[in-house]
N, C-alpha and C positions, 0 to 999 in steps of 0.2 A: 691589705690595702683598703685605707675609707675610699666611700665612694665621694664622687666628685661636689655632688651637695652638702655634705657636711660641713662644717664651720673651717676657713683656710683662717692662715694667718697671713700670706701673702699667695698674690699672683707673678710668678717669674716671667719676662715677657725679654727679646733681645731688641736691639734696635735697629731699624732695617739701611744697611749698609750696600749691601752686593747688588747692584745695578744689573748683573745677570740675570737676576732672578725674577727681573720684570723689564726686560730692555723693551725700549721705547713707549714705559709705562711706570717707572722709577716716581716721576716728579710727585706723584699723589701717596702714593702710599705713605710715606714720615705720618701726613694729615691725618690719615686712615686711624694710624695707630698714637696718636697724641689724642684723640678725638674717644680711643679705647682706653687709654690710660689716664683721661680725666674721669671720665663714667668708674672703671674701675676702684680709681682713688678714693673715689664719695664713700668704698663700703670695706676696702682692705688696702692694706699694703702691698705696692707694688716694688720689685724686684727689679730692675732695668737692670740689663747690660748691655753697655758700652765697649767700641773696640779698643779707646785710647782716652786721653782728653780730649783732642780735639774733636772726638767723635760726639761726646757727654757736652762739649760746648754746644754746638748744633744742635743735640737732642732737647738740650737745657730750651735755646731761643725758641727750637719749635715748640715745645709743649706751654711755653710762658705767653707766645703768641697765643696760643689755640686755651689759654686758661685752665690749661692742663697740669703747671710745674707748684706744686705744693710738700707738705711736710711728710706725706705719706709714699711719696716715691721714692727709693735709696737706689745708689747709682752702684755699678759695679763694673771696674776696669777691666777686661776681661775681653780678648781678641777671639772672634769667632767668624765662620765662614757663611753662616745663614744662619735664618734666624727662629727656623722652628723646634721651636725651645722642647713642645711635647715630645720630640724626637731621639732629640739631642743631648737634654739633660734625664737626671736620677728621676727614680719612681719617689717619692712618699710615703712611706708604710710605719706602721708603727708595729714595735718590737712585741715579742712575747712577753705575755705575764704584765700589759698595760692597764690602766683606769680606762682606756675606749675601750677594750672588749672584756675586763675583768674588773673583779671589786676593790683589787688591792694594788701594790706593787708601783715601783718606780716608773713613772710616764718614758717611754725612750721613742724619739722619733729616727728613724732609720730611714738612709736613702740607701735604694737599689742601683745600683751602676752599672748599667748594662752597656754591651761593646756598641760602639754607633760606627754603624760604615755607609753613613748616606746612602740608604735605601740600595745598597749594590750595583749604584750609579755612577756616580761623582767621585772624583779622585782627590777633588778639595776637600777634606775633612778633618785633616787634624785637630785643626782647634777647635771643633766642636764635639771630637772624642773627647777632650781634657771637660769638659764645662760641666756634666755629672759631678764629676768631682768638686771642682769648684763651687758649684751650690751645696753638695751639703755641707762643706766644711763652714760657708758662711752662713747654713742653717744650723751649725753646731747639731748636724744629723750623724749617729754615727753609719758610715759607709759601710757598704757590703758586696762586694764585687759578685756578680752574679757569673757562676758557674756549673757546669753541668758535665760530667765525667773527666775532668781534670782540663775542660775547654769553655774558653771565656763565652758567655751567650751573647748573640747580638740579637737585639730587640729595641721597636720603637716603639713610644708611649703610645700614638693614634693606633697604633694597632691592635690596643686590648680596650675591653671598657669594663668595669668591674660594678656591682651590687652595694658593696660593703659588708656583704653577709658570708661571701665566700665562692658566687657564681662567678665567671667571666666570661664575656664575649669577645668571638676573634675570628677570623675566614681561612678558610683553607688555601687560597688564592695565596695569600702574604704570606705567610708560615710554610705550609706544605708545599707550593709544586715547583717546579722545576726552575720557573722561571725566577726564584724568591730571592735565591743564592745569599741568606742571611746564616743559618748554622747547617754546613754540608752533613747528610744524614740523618737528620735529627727525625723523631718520627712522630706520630702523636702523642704516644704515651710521654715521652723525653721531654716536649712541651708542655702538658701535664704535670710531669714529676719537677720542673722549674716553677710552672706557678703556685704549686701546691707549696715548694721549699722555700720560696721567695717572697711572694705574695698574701699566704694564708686561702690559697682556692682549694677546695673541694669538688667542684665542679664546673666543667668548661662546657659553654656551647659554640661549636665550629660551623657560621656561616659559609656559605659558596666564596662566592666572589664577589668583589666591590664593583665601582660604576663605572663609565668609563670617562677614560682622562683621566684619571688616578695615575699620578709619578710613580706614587708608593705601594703594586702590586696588591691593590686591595684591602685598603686599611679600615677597620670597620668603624671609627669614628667619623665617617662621611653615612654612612647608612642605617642603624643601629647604634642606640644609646639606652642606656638605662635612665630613665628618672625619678624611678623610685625604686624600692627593696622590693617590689615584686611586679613592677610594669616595667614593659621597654616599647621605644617608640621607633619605629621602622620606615625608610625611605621606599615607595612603591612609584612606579613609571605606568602613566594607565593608557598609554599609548601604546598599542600590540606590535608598532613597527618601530619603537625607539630598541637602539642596541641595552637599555638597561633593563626592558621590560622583563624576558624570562631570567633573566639572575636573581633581581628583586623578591618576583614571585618566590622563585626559590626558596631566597632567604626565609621570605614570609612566611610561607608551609614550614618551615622549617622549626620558626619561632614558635608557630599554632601548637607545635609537637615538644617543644621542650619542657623541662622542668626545673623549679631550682635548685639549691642546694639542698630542701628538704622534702625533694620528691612535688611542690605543688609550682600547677602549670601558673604561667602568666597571664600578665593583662598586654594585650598586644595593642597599640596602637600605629595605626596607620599615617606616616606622612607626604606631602606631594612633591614630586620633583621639580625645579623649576624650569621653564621653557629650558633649552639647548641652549647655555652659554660657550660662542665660538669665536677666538681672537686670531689674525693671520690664519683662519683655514682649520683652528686646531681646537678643537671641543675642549674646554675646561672641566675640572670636576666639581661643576657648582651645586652646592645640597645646603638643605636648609638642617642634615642632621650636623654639620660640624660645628653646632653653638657650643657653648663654653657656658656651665654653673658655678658663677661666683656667690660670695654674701650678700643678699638679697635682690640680687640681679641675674637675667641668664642673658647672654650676649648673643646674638643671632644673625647668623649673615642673611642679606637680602640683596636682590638684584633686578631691580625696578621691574618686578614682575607681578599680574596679576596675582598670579601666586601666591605672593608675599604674605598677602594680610591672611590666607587661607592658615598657611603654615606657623605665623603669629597667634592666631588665636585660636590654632590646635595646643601649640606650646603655655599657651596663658590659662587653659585651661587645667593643663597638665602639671603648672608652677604654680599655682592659684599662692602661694607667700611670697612672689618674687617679683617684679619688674620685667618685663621682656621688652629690651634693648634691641631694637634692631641695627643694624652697621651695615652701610653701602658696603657691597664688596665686589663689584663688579671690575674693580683696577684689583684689588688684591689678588681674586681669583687667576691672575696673570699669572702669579708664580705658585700653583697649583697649592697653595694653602689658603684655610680662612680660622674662625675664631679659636677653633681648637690645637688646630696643628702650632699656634705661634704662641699660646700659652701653657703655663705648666702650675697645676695647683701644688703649695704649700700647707700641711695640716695645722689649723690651730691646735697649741699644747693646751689640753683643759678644756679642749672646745664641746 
């Protein structure tokens, strides 16, 4: 599996339909994401899908209002029940015996298709089990259903973060405990012997637990990212009476003690939490780790907080080739996702 800064050919992205998923907070988000998918158009190909036509007519005016609808958007008919695509759709990887990790041999890009059952919440989910598939066939990726002792594996994208080199990160919170109910039984070595079959990992590192207000049982693409093949950069809470503060830490000890695929330790960097984003009573899980690395841009949610520009210009330090886009997300974080959860990178062929 590349990692996420290497060269895409497109960004997958769905188009926000389900009024549940931010009730009495619907009207703003389309903006949010027209507003994503003109910044992203400037540097790749964007992916959209659409429930119908008449959902892509809508999509159409809003993005044409917001000077968003251009030649690098391709529209895709395709009915889905929400819209975070890193969830819902196929992994990216590229096949054995390629020109990305080898000298010779026919390029093949392969998507993973893993079982999606809406974070073992929601009972709406069919059509966004089908949507793996449906992307790579219109990635011309060959498919590869992910399985593991003769049983489909269920796994979501925000849940791993990988190196490119063969490391991944992932929490034990989401995967392991009780509460995950994503593959009954399954143990560490089992998820191990998956990423290693599926992804090309050699070596896993298993954070604690994610933050809170997390839907998704801990997914480490809120806390924990990789930005380079041997730095990862880490969400810390330095308030000793916030509920994130001892997980975090955790985490962090944890990072200080790892290693990668070749035995050497990382460069850890530390980033801040932002104040306590709370709507109707109910703490969201706003982090400034779930930005998104596009082609010469990283996308970054912010949420008019002092913070913000702290967390900006940890990141710009850290992307010194890149652009760092910040995006209001104070109405998105309504339905517990931000830049990452609602995109899905595609690998340039030859990149």
């Amino acid at each position: 599996m590349p990692a996420e800064w290497e060269p895409h050919e497109s960004t997958w992205l769905a188009w926000p339909h389900f009024r549940g998923d931010w009730p009495g907070k619907f009207e703003p988000i389309p903006w949010v994401y027209a507003e994503i998918i003109r910044i992203l158009s400037r540097h790749e190909h964007v992916d959209l899908i659409v429930n119908n036509a008449e959902s892509e007519k809508r999509a159409r005016k809003t993005l044409k209002l917001a000077n968003a609808l251009n030649s690098n958007v391709r529209f895709h008919r395709w009915p889905t029940n929400r819209v975070w695509t890193r969830d819902s759709g196929c992994t990216f990887v590229w096949g054995a015996g390629t020109p990305a990790r080898e000298a010779d041999g026919p390029e093949t890009l392969q998507a993973i298709k893993w079982r999606f059952n809406a974070w073992a919440k929601y009972p709406n989910y069919r059509h966004d089990e089908k949507i793996g598939s449906l992307m790579a066939n219109a990635a011309r990726a060959s498919e590869i259903r992910a399985e593991h002792n003769g049983n489909r594996v269920v796994l979501e994208g925000g849940s791993i973060d990988v190196n490119g080199e063969g490391t991944l990160l992932t929490t034990e919170e989401c995967l392991l405990s009780k509460v995950q109910q994503r593959n009954r039984g399954f143990t560490r070595q089992d998820y191990e012997q998956v990423f290693a079959a599926h992804l090309g990992i050699t070596k896993v590192i298993w954070l604690g637990r994610g933050i809170t207000g997390d839907d998704t049982h801990g997914h480490v693409d809120d806390i924990s990212r990789f930005v380079a093949r041997d730095t990862i950069v880490t969400v810390v809470e330095t308030d000793s009476r916030d509920k994130n503060y001892e997980p975090l830490q955790e985490n962090l000890e944890r990072l200080k003690a790892a290693t990668d695929q070749d035995g050497k330790a990382f460069r850890v960097v530390e980033l801040p939490m932002p104040t306590p984003v709370v709507f109707e009573g109910r703490r969201l899980p706003a982090s400034y780790g779930n930005f998104y690395i596009a082609n010469g841009i990283v996308l970054v949610p912010v949420f008019n907080d002092p913070k913000d520009r702290i967390a900006l210009n940890i990141l710009a330090d850290l992307f010194r080739g890149r652009e760092i886009v910040p995006i209001y997300s104070g109405d998105l974080i309504w339905g517990f996702g931000a830049m990452h959860c609602m995109t899905q990178q595609h690998p340039k062929v030859g990149g």
